[in-house]
Every structure is written in C-alpha cells, then in structure tokens.
C-alpha positions in Angstrom: 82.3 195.2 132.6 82.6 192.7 129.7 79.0 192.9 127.7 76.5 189.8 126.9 77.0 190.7 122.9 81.1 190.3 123.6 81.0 187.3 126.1 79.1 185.6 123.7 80.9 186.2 120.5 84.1 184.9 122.4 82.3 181.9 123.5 81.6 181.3 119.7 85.3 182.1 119.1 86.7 179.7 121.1 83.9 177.1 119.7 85.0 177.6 116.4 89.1 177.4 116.7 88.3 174.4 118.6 85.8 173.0 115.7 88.6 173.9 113.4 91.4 172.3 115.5 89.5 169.1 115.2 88.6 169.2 111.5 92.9 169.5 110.9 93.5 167.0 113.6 91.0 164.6 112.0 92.7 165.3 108.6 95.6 165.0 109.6 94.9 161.7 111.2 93.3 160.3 108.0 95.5 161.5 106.1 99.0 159.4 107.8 96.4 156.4 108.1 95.6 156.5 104.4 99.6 156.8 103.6 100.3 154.0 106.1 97.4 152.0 103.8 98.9 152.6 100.8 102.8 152.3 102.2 101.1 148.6 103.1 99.6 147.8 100.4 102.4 149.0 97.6 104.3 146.5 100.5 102.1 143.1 100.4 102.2 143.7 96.5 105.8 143.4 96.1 106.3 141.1 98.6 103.3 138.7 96.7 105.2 139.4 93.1 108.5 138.4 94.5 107.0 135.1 96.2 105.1 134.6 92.5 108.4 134.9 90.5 110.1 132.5 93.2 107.1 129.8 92.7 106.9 130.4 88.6 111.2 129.8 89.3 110.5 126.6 91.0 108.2 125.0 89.0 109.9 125.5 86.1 113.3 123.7 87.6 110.7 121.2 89.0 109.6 120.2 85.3 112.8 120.6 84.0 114.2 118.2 86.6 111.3 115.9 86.0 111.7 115.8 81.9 115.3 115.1 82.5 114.2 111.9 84.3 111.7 111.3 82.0 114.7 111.0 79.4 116.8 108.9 81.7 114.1 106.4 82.8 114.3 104.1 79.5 117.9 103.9 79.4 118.1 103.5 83.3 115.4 100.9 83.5 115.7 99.0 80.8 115.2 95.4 81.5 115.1 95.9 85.4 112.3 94.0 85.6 112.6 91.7 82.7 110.6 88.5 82.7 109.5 89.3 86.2 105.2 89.1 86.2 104.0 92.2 88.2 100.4 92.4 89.5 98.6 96.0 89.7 96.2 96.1 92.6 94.0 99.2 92.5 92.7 100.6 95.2 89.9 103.3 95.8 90.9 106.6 95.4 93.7 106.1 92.8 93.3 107.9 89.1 93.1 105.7 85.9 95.9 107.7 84.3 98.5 106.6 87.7 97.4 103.4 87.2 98.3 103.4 83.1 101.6 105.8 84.3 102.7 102.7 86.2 101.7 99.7 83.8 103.6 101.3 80.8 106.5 102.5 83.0 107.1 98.2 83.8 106.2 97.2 80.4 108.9 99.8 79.1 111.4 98.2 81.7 110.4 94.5 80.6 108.1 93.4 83.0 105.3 91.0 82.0 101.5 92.3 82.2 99.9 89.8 85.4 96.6 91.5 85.5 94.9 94.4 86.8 92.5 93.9 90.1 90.4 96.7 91.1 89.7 97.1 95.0 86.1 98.2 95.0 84.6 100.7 97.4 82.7 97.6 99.4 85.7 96.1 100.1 86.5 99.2 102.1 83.0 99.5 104.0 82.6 99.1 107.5 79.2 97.7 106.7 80.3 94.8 105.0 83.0 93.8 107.4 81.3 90.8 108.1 80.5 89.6 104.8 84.1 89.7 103.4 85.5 88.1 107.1 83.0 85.3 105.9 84.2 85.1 102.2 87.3 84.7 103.2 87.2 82.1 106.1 85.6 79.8 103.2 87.8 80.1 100.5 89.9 77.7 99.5 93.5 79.6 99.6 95.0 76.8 102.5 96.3 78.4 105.5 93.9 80.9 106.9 95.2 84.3 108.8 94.5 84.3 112.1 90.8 85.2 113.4 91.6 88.2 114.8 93.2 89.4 112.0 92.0 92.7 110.6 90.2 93.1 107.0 93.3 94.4 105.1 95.2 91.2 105.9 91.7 88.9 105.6 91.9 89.9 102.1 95.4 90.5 101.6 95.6 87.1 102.3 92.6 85.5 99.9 94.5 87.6 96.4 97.9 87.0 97.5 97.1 82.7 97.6 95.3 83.7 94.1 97.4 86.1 92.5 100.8 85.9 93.5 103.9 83.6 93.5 105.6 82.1 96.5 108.7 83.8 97.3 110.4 80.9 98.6 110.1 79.4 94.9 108.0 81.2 92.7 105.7 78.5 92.6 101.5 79.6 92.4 100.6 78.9 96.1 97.2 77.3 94.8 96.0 75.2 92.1 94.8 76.9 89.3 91.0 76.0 89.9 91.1 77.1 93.8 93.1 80.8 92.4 89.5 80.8 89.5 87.0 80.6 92.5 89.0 83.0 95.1 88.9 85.5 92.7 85.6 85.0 91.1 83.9 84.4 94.6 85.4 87.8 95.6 84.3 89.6 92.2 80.6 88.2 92.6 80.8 89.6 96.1 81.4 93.0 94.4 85.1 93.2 96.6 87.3 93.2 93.6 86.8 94.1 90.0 89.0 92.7 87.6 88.4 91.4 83.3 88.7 87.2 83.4 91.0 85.5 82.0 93.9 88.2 82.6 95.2 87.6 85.9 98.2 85.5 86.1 100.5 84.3 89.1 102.3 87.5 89.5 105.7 88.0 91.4 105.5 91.6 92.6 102.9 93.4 93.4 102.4 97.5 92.7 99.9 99.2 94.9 98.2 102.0 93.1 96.6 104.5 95.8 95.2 107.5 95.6 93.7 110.5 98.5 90.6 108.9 100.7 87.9 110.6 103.1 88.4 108.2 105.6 91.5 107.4 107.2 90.3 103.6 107.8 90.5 103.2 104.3 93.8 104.1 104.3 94.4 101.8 106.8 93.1 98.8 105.5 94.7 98.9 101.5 98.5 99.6 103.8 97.8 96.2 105.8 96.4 94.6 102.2 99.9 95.4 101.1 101.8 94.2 103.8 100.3 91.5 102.9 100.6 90.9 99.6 104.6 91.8 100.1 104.2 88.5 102.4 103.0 86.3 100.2 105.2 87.7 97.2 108.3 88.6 96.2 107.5 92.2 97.3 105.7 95.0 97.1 105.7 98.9 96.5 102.7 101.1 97.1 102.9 104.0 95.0 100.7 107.4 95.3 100.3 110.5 93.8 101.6 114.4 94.7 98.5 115.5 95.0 97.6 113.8 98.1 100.5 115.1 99.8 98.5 116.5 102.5 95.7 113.8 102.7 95.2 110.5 103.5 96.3 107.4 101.4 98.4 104.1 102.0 101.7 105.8 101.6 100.6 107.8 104.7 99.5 105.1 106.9 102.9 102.7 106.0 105.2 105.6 106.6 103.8 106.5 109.9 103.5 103.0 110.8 107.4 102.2 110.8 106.6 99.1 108.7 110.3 98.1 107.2 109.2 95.5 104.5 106.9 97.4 101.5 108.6 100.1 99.4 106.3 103.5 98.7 106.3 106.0 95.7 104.7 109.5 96.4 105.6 111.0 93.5 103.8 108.4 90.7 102.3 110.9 88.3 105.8 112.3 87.3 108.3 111.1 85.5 110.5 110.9 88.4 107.8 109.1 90.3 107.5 106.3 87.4 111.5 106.0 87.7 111.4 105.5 91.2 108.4 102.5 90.9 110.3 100.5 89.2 114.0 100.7 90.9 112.2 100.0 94.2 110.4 97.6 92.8 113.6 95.7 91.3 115.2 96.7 94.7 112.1 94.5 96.4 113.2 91.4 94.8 117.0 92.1 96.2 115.6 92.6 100.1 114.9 96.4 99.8 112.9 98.9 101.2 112.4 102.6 100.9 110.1 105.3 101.1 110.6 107.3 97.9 109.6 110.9 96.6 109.3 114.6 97.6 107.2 114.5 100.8 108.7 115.0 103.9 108.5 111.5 105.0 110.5 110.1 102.6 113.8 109.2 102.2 115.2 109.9 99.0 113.8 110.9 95.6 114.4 107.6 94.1 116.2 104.5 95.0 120.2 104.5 94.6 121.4 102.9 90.6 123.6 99.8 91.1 127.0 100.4 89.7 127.6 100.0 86.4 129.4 96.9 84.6 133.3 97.5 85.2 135.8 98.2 82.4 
C-alpha cells in the first residue's frame, strides 16, 4: 500500500516536471519569436536602405536632368516669344518666386513685360458672388457673357476686354479709358490687385496657380482661363510640383477635357520654365498640351520645331 508521505511527494513530482516543461516551452517560444523580431527587423532595415539609395539615385538624375535644361532653355528659347506682350494673371495659392520663375523665363525669351494682375482671395469667395456678378454686368467691356454664366467666365470676361488683345487682329478690344475703369472698378472692389500704370494690352496670357483648400477655387481660376484664352491669342496655366496631389487649375482643366488652354505642372524647375514658354509660343500657332511630370500629362515639354535646313 502506497503511503500518504510517497503519494504526495509524486504528486509534487509530476507538478514540478510539468512547471519545468512550461518554463522551456515558454522559453523556447520567446525565444523563435524574438529571432523572428529581429530576422524582421534586420529585413525592413535593408529593404528601407535599398529604397533610400534608389530615391537619393533619382533625385540626383532628376536635378541633373533639370540643370541640363536649365542650360538648354536660353539657347532653345531665345526669341520665341519676341515682341509678343504676355500678361501674368496671379491667382491665389501661387508662390511669388513661380510667379518671378515665369516673368524672367519670357523676358529671357524676348517677350515684352504687359503687367502683373493679382487674383485676390475675394474674388474667389462664395460670399461675394453677388457683388462681382454686379461689377461685372456694369462695366463697360461691350458684349456681356451670358447671365447664367459662372464667376470664372463673369470675370474672365471683364480682364480679358481690359487686358488683352483680340486675336482676330491684335487690336485692344476696348478704348483705353473703358480698359482704366474695368480694372480700377475691379481693384477698388478688392477682386484684383495690380500696381497702375503697368498693365498693357497683352497678347498671351500665363496663369500662375498654385495648391487651394477648396476645390471651387480651382474651379473658377480654370474657367477664368478658358476665358482669357478666348479673348486672346492663348493661354497656358502653369503650376507647381508641389501640388501634385492637390487641388489647383492644372487639375481642374485636365480633368475637364478642355482642348483649347495649354498647362505647365512642372513651373518651379528649370524644365518647367522651358516648357512655359514653348507652349506658350505653341498657343499662338493653334496648340495645346498638358505639359510636365504628373500623370495627367502628356509630355515633359512641348515638341522643338525643326531647325533651319542646310
């Protein structure tokens, strides 16, 4: 007969291998999960340092790709644009150094200065809707667009009659007193900002946009440029990299199909600049493109004309 003093000292037995099988199972356990951890980790880190080299690789052909244009641009656009007045219109959102990237880039290529005009932030507002409809149904810039038509084309309209050439004949489309009160009745309105006595008849017209919060924004400055191309020779809308993934004009006239205004995504690059100003020399031929390195676009820049013929 099997004692109480032995029964219980197996019972303690068996307690105890079991207590120790679990202590080595548990190590064990922790011990392939902390491997499999590190195995991961060692992993993720080479995978992160190969995609870093690839990005450092990219950037660097990116810039190198970019200064080379930067050296071609003078010799390729040289006197594309020469004697031809071009307008900047500025809308909200856009960066003063795009904006100087773009006047320099058709000076350098022989276009002549027609004047800066700022869009201001009001002109953009839904709550003054109605007092820019109003402006514009009283100014005197002849023909007015249709009543239904939406803001962007209400004052697409107005600064086209005040700021831009025919394209039919390059003739102002207004007397030079009715172009001094459209654009002084808009400025004391707060819709545009732009310095007196610089804003001459211009015969294309170069959109400077930049990212927006709100996609009606966007909106309205791509229908303010359809119109101006209307009333001009043409017009390119240009925008930065940056706003690649947000909302600007490019966006909205890309998606929209529209077939008349050239775009520019690429404007704070050299390649960018290049681009402006062969689409804008292509808009006074009857062409249109979407230019850059967003997915929407076409081609990097427009196509060069064949050289002169030996």
């Amino acid at each position: 007969m099997i004692s109480l003093r032995r029964h219980v000292l197996t019972l303690v037995a068996v307690f105890l291998a079991l207590a120790i099988g679990v202590v080595l199972g548990s190590t064990s356990v922790a011990t392939s999960i902390r491997d499999s951890l590190v195995e991961r980790q060692e992993t993720t880190a080479g995978q992160l340092e190969i995609t870093q080299r690839e990005l450092t690789q990219t950037r660097l052909e990116a810039d190198r790709l970019d200064a080379l244009a930067g050296e071609l641009t003078p010799a390729v656009t040289a006197d594309r644009l020469e004697d031809r007045p071009v307008l900047v219109v500025v809308s909200p959102g856009a960066s003063d150094e795009d904006v100087r990237a773009v006047t320099d880039a058709v000076s350098e290529a022989g276009g002549v200065d027609a004047g800066r005009i700022r869009i201001t932030d009001q002109a953009v507002a839904p709550e003054a809707d109605a007092e820019l409809s109003a402006l514009v149904a009283n100014l005197p810039i002849g023909t007015a667009p249709a009543a239904d038509a939406d803001l962007g084309t209400q004052l697409g309209t107005a600064l086209g009659r005040a700021a831009l050439l025919r394209k039919e004949d390059a003739k102002p489309h207004r007397e030079d007193d009715d172009r001094a009160t459209v654009l002084t009745t808009l400025a004391d309105a707060g819709m545009i900002e732009y310095e007196k006595g610089t804003i001459r008849p211009g015969q294309l017209a170069v959109v400077v946009t930049g990212p927006v919060d709100d996609e009606s924004t966007a909106a309205r400055i791509a229908s303010l440029s359809r119109t101006l191309d209307a009333e001009g020779a043409g017009t390119v809308v240009v925008s930065p990299i940056s706003s690649g993934g947000g909302q600007d004009a490019v966006v909205a006239l890309r998606s929209s199909g529209q077939s008349d205004v050239s775009t520019v995504d690429t404007v704070g690059s050299d390649a960018g600049r290049l681009a402006t100003v062969l689409a804008l020399a292509g808009q006074l031929d009857g062409e249109q493109g979407d230019f850059g390195t967003r997915q929407d676009a076409t081609a990097a820049a427009p196509s060069l004309p064949p050289g002169p013929t030996r």
